[in-house]
C-alpha positions in Angstrom: -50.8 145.7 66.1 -53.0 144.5 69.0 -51.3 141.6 70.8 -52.9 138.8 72.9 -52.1 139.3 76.6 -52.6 137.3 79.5 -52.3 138.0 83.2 -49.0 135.8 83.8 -47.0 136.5 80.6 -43.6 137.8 81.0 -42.8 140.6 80.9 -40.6 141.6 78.6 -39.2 144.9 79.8 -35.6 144.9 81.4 -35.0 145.0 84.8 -31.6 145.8 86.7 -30.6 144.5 89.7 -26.8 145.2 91.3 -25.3 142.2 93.2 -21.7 141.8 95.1 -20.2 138.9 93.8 -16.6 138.5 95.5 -16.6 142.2 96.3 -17.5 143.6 92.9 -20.8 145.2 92.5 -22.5 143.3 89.9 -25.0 144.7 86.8 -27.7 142.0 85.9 -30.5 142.7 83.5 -34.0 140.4 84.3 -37.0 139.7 83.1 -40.1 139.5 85.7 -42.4 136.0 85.3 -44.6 136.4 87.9 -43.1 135.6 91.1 -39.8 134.4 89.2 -37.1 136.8 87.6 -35.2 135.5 83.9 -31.9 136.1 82.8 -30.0 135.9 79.7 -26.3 136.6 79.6 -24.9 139.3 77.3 -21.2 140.2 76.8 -20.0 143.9 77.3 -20.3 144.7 73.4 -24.4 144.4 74.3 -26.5 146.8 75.5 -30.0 146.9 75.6 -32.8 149.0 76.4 -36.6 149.0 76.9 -38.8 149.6 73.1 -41.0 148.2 70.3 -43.2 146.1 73.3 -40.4 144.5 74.8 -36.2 144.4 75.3 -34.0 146.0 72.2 -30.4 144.5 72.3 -27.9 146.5 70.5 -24.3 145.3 69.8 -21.8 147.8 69.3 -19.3 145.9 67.1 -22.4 145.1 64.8 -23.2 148.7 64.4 -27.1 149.4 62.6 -28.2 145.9 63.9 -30.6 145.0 66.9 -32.1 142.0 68.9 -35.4 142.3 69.7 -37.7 140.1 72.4 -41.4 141.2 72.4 -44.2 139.2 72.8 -46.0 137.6 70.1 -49.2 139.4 68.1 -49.8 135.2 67.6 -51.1 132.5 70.2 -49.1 129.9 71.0 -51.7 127.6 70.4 -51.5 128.2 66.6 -49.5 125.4 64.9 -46.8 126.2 62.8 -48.5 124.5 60.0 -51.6 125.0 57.6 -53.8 128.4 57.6 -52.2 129.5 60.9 -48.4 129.3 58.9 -50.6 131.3 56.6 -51.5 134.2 59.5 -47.7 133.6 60.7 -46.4 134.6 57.7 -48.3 137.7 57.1 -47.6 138.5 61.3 -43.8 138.1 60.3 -43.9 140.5 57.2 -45.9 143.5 59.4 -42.4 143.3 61.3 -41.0 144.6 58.7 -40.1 148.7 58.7 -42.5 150.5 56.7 -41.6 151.7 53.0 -38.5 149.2 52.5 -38.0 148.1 49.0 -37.6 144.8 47.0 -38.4 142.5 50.0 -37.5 138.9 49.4 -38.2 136.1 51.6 -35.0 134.3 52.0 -36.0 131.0 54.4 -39.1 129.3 56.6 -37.6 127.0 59.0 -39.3 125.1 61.3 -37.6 124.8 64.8 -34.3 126.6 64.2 -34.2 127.4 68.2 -34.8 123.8 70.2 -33.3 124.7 73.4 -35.8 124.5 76.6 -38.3 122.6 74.9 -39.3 125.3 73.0 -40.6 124.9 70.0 -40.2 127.8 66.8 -40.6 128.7 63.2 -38.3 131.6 62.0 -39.0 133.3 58.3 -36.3 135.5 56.8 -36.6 138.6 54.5 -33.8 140.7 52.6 -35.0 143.9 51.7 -33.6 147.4 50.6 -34.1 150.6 53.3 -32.7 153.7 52.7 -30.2 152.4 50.4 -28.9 149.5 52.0 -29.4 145.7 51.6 -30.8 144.6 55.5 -32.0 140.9 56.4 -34.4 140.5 59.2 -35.7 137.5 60.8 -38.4 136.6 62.6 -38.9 134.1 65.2 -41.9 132.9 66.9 -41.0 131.0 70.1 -43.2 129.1 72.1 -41.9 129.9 75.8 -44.5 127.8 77.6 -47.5 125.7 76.3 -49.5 128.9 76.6 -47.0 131.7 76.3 -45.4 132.5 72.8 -42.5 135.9 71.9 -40.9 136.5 69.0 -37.1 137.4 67.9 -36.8 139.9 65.6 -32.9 140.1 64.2 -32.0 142.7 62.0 -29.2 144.0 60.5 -27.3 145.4 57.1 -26.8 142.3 54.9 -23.0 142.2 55.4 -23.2 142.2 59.4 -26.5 139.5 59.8 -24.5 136.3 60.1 -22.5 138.3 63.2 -25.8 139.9 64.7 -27.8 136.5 64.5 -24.8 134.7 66.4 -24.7 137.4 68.9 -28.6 137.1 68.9 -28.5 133.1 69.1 -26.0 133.6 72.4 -28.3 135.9 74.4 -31.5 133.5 73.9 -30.0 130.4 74.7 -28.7 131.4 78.2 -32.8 132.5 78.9 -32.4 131.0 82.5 -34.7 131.5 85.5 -32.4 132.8 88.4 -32.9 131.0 91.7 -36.1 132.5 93.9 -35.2 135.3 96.4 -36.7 136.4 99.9 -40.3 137.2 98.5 -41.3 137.6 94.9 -39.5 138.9 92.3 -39.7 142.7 92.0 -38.2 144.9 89.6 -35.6 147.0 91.5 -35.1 149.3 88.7 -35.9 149.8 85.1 -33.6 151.6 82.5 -34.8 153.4 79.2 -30.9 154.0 77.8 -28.7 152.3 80.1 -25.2 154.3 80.0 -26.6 157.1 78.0 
């Protein structure tokens, strides 16, 4: 899938950084924006790792489910309305894994995430792989005016409600951390953190 790509998007990939906070060394995973570094705040049943374009959040209560943030194979200057819902729609099923059976579509909503302005439209599938009933959802999130990622939750039927709270947490503490000495620069990046 060939994605549009500009010069100043985020980048998507996490970043670590270790920081002494009261004497304790500190772990914080970062996005890079430029010259500014973004944050969201996990819990310690999170981990995540770089893949599929972007940042893949497992949770290890929630086992078989994932958060993904990647950016968007869309523009952000497509409406969520008309023949671009139309190109969203199909964009949303591709994210799909290949060969799953009996797909449904289970919801379109328009703005389910509001927080920083942003403005969204998540679609919904349940669908059968390798013998199991999964939901996936798909969220295309316009960061900035010019800038648009997408969410990609999925997990066995039973667990999504969990994994899509878990999912809702980590995206609505996306916070830019206060500027540094100098740009932001990635001090280290981890494939498998604690493997």
């Amino acid at each position: 899938m060939a994605f549009a790509w500009c010069a100043n998007a985020i980048d998507l990939t996490p970043h670590f950084s270790d920081m002494t906070v009261g004497g304790l060394v500190q772990r914080r995973m970062f996005f890079v924006d430029g010259n500014q570094k973004v944050s969201v705040n996990m819990d310690f049943q999170t981990r995540v790792e770089a893949g599929s374009g972007g940042a893949v959040f497992r949770f290890l209560r929630v086992p078989n489910a994932f958060l993904i943030l990647r950016p968007s194979p869309m523009s952000a200057d497509e409406p969520f309305v008309g023949v671009s819902l139309l190109r969203y729609r199909e964009a949303a099923h591709r994210f799909l894994p290949p060969g799953v059976a009996s797909v449904e579509s289970l919801e379109e909503i328009s703005d389910p995430i509001t927080s920083h302005g942003w403005h969204s439209f998540r679609f919904a599938y349940s669908y059968i792989e390798q013998g199991t009933p999964r939901i996936c959802s798909v969220t295309f999130i316009n960061i900035r005016p010019e800038e648009q990622i997408v969410m990609l939750v999925a997990a066995p039927s039973k667990d999504f409600d969990d994994a899509a709270h878990r999912s809702w947490f980590i995206v609505r503490t996306w916070q830019v951390l206060p500027a540094e000495n100098g740009p932001a620069a990635p001090s280290s990046v981890e494939e498998n953190p604690g493997r």
